[in-house]
C-alpha positions, 0 to 999 in steps of 0.5 A: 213937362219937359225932360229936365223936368223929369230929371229934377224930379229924379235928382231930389228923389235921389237926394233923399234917398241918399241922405236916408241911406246914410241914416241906414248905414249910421244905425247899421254901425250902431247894430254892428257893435251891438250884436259884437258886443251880445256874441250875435251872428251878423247875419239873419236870414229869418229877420231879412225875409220878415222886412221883405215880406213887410215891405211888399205887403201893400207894394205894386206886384210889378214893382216887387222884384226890384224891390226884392232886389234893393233890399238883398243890396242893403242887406249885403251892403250892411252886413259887409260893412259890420264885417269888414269896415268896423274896427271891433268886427275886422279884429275879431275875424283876424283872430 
């Protein structure tokens, strides 16, 4: 195996990841309208620290922080998105 070899490898992981991550982002609008539409806060602690917890249960120790560090990403990515890029959330900040 030579280093493009590698870098093939990296590339398809990359491609599902992204195509996952869209998939995410998809089912996060839909949770944004939802929780605008029940009055809930976008934001919950409690939730983000149990997928945490679930997800480094069976992950290599060494692997954790970075794992820890992905999903602090997603979580912000996501509830930035719910507060400033749909529509319904960013009209009822402006009131």
């Amino acid at each position: 195996m030579d280093l493009q070899d590698y870098r093939d490898r990296i590339d398809a992981v990359d491609d599902e990841i992204v195509r996952l991550f869209r998939r995410r982002m998809e089912i996060v609008e839909e949770l944004g309208r939802y929780k605008l539409e029940q009055g809930l806060p976008i934001e919950d602690v409690r939730r983000e620290s149990a997928v945490v917890e679930r997800l480094t249960e069976s992950f290599p120790e060494a692997f954790r922080p970075s794992l820890h560090r992905l999903y602090d990403t997603f979580f912000s990515i996501s509830k930035d998105y719910m507060s400033l890029y749909l529509p319904e959330n960013k009209k009822q900040s402006e009131s």
